[in-house]
C-alpha positions as a LaTeX table, in Angstrom:
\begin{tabular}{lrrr}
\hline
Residue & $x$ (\AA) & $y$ (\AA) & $z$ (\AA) \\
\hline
Unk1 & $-25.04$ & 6.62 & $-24.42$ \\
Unk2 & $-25.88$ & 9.71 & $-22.28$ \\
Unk3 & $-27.38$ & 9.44 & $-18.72$ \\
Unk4 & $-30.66$ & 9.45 & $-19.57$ \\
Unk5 & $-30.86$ & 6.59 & $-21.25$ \\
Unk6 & $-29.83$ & 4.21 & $-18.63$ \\
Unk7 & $-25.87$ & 4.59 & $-19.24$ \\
Unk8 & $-23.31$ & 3.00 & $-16.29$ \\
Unk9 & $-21.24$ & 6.12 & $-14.85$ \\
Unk10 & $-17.63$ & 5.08 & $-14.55$ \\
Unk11 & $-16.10$ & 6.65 & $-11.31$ \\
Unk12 & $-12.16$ & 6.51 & $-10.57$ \\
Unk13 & $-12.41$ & 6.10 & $-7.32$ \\
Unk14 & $-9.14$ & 6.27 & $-4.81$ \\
Unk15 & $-8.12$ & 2.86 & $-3.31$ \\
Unk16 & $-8.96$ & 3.55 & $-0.12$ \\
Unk17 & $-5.66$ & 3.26 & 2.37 \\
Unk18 & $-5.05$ & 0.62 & 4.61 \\
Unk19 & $-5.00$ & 1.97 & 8.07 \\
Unk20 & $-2.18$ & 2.10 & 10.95 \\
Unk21 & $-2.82$ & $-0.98$ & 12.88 \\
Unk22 & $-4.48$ & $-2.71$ & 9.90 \\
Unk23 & $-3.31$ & $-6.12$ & 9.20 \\
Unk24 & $-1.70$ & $-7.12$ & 5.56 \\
Unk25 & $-0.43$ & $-9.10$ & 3.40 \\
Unk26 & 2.08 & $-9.71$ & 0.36 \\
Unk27 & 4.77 & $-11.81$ & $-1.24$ \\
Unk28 & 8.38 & $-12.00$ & $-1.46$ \\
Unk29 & 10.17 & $-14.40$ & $-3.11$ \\
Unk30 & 7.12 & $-16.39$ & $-3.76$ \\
Unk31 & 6.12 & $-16.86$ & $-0.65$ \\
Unk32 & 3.31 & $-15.19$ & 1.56 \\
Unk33 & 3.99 & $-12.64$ & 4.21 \\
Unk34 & 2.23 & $-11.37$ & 6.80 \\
Unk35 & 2.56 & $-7.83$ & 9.56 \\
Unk36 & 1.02 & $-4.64$ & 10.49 \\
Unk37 & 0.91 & $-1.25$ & 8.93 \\
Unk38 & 2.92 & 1.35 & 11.19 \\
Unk39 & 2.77 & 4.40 & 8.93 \\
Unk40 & 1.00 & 5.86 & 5.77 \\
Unk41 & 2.60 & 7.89 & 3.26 \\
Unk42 & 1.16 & 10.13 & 0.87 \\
Unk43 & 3.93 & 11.53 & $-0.44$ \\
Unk44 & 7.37 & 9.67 & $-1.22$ \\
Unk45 & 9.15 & 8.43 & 0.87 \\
Unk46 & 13.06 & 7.19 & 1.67 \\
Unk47 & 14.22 & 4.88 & 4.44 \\
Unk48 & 16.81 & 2.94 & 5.05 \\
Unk49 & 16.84 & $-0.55$ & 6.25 \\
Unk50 & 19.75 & $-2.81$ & 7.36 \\
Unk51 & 22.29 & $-0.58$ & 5.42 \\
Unk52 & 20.17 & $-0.66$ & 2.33 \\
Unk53 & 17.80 & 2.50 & 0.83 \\
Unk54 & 14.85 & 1.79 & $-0.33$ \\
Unk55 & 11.90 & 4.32 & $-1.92$ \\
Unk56 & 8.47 & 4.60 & $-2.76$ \\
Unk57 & 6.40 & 7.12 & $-4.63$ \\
Unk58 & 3.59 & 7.75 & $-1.97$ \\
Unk59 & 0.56 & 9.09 & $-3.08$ \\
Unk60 & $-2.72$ & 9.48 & $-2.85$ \\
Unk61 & $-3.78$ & 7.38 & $-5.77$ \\
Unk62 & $-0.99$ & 4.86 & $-4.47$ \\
Unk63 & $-0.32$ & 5.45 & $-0.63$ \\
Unk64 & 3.03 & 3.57 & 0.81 \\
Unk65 & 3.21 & 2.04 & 4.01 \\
Unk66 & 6.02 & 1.53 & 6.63 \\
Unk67 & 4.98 & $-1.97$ & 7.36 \\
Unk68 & 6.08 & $-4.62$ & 10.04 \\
Unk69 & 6.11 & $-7.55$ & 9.15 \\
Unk70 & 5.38 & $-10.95$ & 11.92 \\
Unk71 & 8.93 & $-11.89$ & 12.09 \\
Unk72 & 10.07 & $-8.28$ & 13.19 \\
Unk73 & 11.45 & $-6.98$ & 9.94 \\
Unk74 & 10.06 & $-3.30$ & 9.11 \\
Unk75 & 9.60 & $-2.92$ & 4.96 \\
Unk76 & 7.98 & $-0.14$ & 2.88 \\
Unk77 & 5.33 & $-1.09$ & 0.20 \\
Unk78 & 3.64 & 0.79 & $-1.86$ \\
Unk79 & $-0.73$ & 0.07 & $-1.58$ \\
Unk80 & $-0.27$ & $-2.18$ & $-4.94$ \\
Unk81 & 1.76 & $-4.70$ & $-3.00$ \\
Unk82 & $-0.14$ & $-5.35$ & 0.06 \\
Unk83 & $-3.95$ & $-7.05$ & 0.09 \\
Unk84 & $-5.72$ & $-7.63$ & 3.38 \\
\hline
\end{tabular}
């Protein structure tokens, strides 16, 4: 169907980033976490927490987040990971 005859125009639109400050959510090991964003990433990223590396592929279709989580523990997730 073209446009003029009443077709529905598919857009791929960005998810749109959480913000700094924004509160979020996820799981690990089953169970639901909670904490704050501290950082976006559109690019990837490294860091290294409690003597372990860990990466994500920032971008601007996926953005990843330095997040902090209630109990005090800083984590990166990518956008997929986290809901609000």
């Amino acid at each position: 169907m073209d446009a003029k005859k009443g077709a529905v125009m598919k857009t791929n639109r960005l998810p749109e980033p959480f913000r700094i400050g924004e509160k979020i959510k996820w799981r690990w090991m089953g169970r639901p976490v909670s904490g704050v964003v501290k950082k976006v990433y559109f690019k990837p990223v490294t860091k290294i927490f409690r003597g372990a590396e860990f990466k994500r592929n920032g971008s601007k279709e996926e953005p990843a987040y330095l997040v902090k989580s209630k109990a005090g523990s800083e984590v990166l997730k990518s956008h997929s990971e986290l809901s609000n």
